[in-house]
C-alpha beads as a LAMMPS data file, in Angstrom:
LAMMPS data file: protein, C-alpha beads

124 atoms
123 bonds

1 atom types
1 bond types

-500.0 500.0 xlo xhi
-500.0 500.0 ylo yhi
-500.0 500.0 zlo zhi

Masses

1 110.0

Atoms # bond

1 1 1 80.064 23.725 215.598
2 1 1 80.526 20.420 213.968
3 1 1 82.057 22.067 210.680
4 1 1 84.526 23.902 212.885
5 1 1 85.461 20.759 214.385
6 1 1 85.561 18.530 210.940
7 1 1 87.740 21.241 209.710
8 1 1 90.251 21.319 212.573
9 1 1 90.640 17.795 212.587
10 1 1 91.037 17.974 208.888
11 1 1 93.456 20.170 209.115
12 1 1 95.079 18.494 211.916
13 1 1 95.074 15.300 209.723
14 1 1 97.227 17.195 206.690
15 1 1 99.712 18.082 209.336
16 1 1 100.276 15.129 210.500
17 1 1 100.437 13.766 206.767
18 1 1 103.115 16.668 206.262
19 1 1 104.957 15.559 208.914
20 1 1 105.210 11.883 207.799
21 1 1 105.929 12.756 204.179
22 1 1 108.702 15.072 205.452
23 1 1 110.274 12.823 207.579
24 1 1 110.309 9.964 204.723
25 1 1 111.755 12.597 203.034
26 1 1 114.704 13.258 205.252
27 1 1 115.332 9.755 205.659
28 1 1 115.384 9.094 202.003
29 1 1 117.618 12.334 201.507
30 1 1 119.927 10.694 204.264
31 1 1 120.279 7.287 202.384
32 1 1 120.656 9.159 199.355
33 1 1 124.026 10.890 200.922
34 1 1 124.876 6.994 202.471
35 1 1 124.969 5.448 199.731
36 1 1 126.914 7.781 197.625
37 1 1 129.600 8.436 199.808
38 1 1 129.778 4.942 200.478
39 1 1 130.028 4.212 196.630
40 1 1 132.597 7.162 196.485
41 1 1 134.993 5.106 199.500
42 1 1 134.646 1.921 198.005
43 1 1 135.982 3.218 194.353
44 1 1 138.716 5.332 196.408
45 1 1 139.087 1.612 198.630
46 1 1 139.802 0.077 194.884
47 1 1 141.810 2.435 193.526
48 1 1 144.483 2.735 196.398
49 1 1 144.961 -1.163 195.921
50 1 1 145.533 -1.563 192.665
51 1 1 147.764 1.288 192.769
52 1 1 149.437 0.179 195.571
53 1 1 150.076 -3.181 194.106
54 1 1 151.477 -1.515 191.329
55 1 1 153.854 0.551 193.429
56 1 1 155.167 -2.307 195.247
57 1 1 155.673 -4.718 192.638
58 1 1 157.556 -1.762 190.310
59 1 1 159.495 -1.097 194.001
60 1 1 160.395 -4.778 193.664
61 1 1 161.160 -4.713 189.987
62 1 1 163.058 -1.598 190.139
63 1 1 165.482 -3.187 193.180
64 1 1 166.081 -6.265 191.562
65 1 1 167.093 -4.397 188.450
66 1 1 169.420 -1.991 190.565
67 1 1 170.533 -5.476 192.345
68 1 1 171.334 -6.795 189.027
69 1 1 173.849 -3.888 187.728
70 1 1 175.839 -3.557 191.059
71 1 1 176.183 -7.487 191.455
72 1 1 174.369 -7.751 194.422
73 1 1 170.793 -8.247 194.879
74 1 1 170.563 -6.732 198.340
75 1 1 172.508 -3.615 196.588
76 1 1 168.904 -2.757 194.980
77 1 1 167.059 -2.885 198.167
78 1 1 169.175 -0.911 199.658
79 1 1 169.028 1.365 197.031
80 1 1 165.181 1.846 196.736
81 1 1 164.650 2.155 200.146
82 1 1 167.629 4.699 200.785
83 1 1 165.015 6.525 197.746
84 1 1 162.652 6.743 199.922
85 1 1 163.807 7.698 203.038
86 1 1 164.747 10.847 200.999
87 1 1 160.748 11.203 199.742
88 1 1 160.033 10.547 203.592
89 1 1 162.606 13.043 204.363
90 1 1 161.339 15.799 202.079
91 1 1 158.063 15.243 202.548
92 1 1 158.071 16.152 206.429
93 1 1 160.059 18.897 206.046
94 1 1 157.852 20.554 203.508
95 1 1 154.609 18.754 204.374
96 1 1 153.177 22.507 205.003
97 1 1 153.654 23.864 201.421
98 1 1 153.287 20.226 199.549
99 1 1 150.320 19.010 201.231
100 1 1 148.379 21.035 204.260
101 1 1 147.962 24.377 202.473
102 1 1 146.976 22.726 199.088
103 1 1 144.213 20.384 201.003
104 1 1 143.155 23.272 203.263
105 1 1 142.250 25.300 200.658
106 1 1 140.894 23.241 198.398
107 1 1 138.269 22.423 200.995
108 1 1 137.420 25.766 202.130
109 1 1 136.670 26.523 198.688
110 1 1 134.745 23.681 198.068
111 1 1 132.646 25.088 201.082
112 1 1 132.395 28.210 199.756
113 1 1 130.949 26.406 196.697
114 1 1 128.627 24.509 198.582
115 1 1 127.380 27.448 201.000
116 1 1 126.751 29.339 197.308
117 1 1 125.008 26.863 195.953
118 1 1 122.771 26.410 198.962
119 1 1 122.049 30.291 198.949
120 1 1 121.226 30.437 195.620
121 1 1 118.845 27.351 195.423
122 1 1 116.930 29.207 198.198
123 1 1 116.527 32.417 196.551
124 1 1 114.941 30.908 194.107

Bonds

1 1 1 2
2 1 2 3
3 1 3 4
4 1 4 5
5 1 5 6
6 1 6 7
7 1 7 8
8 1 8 9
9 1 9 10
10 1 10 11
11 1 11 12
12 1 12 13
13 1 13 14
14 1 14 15
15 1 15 16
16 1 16 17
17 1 17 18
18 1 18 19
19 1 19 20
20 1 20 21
21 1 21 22
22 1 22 23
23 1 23 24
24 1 24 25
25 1 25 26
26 1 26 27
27 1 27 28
28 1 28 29
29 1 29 30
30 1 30 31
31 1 31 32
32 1 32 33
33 1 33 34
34 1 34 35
35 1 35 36
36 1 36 37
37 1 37 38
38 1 38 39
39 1 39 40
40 1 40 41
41 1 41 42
42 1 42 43
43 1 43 44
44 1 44 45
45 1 45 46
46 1 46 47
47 1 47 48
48 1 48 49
49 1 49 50
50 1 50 51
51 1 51 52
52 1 52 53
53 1 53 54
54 1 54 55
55 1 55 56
56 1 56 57
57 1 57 58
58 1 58 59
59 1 59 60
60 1 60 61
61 1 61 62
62 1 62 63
63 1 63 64
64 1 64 65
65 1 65 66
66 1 66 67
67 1 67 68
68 1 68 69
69 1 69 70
70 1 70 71
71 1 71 72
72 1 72 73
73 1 73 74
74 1 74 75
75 1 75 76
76 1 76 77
77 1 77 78
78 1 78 79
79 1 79 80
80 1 80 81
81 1 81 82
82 1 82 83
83 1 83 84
84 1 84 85
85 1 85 86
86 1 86 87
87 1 87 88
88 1 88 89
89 1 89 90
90 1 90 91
91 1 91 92
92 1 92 93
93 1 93 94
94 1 94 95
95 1 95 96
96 1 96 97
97 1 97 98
98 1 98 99
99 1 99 100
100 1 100 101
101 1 101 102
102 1 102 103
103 1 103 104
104 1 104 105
105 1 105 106
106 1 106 107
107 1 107 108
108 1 108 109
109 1 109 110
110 1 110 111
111 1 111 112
112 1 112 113
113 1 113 114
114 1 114 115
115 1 115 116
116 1 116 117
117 1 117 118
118 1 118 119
119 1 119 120
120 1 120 121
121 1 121 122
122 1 122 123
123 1 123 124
């Protein structure tokens, strides 16, 4: 009787060792993800500065150029901004086509990829 016990607590014992070792692996699966999406933001974070940086000082470049042939400084404002309030323009009226169906499907195939993936590391 006390074998069947030492082996029911020993048993007992591994499962609760499975457990832990499970959950620590969970949690260090979940950092994992953390930490590189963070990493991912914080490059995308970096990027859209220094681009934007770049956009507005060529914006700001560009006007005072324009400014400079038509005589008046405020004449290259004017222009660059009447520029984009035509982008602005176009881009609501065919924000479907240039951006919504492009994003949507890119993403539902990247699912798609993803769900595969999954499936097939299963199977195996």
């Amino acid at each position: 009787m006390e074998e069947k016990a030492t082996i029911v607590e020993s048993v007992i014992e591994h499962a609760q060792e499975y457990a832990k070792t499970t959950f620590e692996l969970i949690k260090l699966k979940a950092v994992k993800k953390g930490s590189e999406t963070a990493s991912v933001i914080v490059a995308y974070i970096v990027v859209i500065a220094a681009i934007s940086l770049f956009v507005i000082i060529a914006n700001m470049g560009v006007a005072l150029w324009l400014g400079e042939i038509t005589g008046k400084l405020y004449y290259g404002f004017f222009i660059v901004a009447g520029f984009y309030v035509l982008v602005a323009l176009i881009i609501h009226w065919g924000h479907k086509v240039i951006f919504k169906r492009p994003i949507s499907n890119m993403m539902i195939r990247k699912y798609i990829k993803q769900t595969q993936e999954k499936t097939q590391s299963q199977s195996l």
